[in-house]
N, C-alpha and C positions, 0 to 999 in steps of 0.2 A: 490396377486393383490391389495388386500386392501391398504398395505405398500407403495405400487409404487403411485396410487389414493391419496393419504394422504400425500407423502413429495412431491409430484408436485402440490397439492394443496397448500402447503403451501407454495410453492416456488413463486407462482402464487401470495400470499398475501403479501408477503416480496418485490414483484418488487411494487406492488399497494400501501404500505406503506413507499416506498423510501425517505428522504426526499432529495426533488430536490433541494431548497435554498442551501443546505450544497455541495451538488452535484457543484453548481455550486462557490459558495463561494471557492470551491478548483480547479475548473479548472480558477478561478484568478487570485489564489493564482501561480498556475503551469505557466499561460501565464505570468504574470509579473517576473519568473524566468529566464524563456524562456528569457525574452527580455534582462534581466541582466544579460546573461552567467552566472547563480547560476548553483548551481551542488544540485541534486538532490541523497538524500542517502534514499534508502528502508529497512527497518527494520523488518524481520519478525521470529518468533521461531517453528521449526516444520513444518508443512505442508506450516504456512505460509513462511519459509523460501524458502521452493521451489516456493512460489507465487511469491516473493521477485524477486527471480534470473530470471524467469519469466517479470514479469514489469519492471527491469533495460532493457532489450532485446528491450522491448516496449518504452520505454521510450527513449533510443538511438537511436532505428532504424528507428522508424515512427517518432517521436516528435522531435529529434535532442538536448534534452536536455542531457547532461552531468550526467549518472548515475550510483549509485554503491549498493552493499550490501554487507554487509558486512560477511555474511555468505557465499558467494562463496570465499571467501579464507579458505578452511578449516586449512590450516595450522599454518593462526596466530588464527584462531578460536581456537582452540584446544588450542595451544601455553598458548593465554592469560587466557583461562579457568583452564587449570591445571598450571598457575603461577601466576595469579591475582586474581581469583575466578571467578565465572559466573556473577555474578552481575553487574563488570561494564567490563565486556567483549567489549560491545558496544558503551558505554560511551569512555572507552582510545580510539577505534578505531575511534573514530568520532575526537579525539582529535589533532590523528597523522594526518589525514587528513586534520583538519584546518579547519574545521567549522567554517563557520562564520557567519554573517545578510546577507549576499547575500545570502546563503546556502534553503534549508528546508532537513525534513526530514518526509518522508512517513511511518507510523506505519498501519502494517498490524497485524491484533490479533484479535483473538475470545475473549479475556477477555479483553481487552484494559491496562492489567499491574497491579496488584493489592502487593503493599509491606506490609499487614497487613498481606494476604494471603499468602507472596511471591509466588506468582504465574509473573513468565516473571519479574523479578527484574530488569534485564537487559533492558528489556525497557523501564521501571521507570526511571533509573541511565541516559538512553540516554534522555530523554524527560527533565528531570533536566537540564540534560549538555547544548540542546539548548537551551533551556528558558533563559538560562544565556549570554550564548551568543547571544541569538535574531536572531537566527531563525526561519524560518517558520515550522507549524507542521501542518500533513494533516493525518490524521488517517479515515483508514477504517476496522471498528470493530463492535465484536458483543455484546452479552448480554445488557448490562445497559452505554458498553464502559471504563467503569474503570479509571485511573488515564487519559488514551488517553482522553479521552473526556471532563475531568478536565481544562485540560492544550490547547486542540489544535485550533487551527484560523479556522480549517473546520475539522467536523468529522461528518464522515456516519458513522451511526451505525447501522447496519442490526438488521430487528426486529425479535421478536423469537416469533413463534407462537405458535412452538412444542418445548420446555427445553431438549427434549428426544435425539432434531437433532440441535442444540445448533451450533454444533462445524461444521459438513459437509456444512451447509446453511451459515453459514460464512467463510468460507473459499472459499465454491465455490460462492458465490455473494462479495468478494473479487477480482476474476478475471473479473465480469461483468462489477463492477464499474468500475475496471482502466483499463479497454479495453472501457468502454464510454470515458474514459479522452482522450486516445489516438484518438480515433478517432474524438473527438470534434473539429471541423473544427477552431476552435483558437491557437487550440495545433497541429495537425495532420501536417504534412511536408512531409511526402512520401507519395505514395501510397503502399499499402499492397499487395503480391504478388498476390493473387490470382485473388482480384478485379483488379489486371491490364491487366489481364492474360484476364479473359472474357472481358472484355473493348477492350482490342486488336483484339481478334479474333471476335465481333461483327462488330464494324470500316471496322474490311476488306471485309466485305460484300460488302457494299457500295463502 
């Protein structure tokens, strides 16, 4: 019980230590994409890759914005890692795709990329790629943020209250944030099934 008490404690301190500026500094950054037909690429390794393939879902279906990650292909994933190396896995693939200054790209990470460490190189080598090309970067990460936070035009960085739950508290305040995006009435364009569902069946009361 203690355990349970302690990380929703602190889960509770990381929504009250948010920073909203940044919060919002990227749902501007998303609506002026929005309006340019930019294509929006999600970047994540591990857990955050399921996040990844997760927010493209969100980001096409309710928002209408044009998105991808590059981790649900596993075949050229695989491909380019055992014939390129890992490192710039995601760098070629942003490349064949044609990245450009309309573009951004979304980095989800609990470390935000660190190449001293090699820790997530590969999203070091992407983060380079756009910078050069002039893309937008919109990073939602944790600890101190890392190279992500170095480099990008908006970045949340989840705060760490407990070192111990480092990784679970950003990853899952990774899906809070970009389910706020989506549904920030700037960005939002569908309604979401469920809320239409009760919205319907109250309506027909009347």
């Amino acid at each position: 019980m203690h355990f349970i008490k302690t990380f929703l404690t602190e889960a509770a301190e990381i929504l009250a230590q948010l920073n909203t500026h940044q919060i919002e500094n990227a749902i501007q950054i998303l609506a002026s994409l929005k309006k340019n037909n930019g294509r929006l690429f999600v970047l994540g390794v591990g857990g955050s890759a399921g996040n990844a393939s997760h927010a493209v879902n969100d980001f096409r279906k309710i928002v209408g914005i044009e998105a991808y990650a590059p981790t649900d292909n596993v075949s050229e994933l695989t491909a380019r890692t055992n014939d390129e190396g890992w490192s710039t896995v995601f760098s070629n693939w942003l490349a064949v795709s044609r990245l450009n200054s309309n573009d951004a790209i979304l980095i989800l990470s609990v470390g935000g990329g660190n190449l001293e460490k090699n820790v997530s190189p590969n999203l070091v080598e992407a983060l380079i790629y756009a910078k050069k090309i002039g893309a937008k970067i919109i990073g939602i990460v944790g600890r101190d943020g890392g190279y992500t936070a170095k480099v990008a035009d908006a970045c949340i960085i989840i705060p760490t209250p407990n070192p111990d739950n480092t990784t679970p508290h950003a990853e899952a305040f990774q899906a809070v944030i970009w389910h706020l995006f989506v549904s920030h009435p700037a960005l939002k364009k569908s309604q979401t099934k469920w809320e239409s569902v009760v919205y319907e069946k109250e309506s027909s009361v009347f």
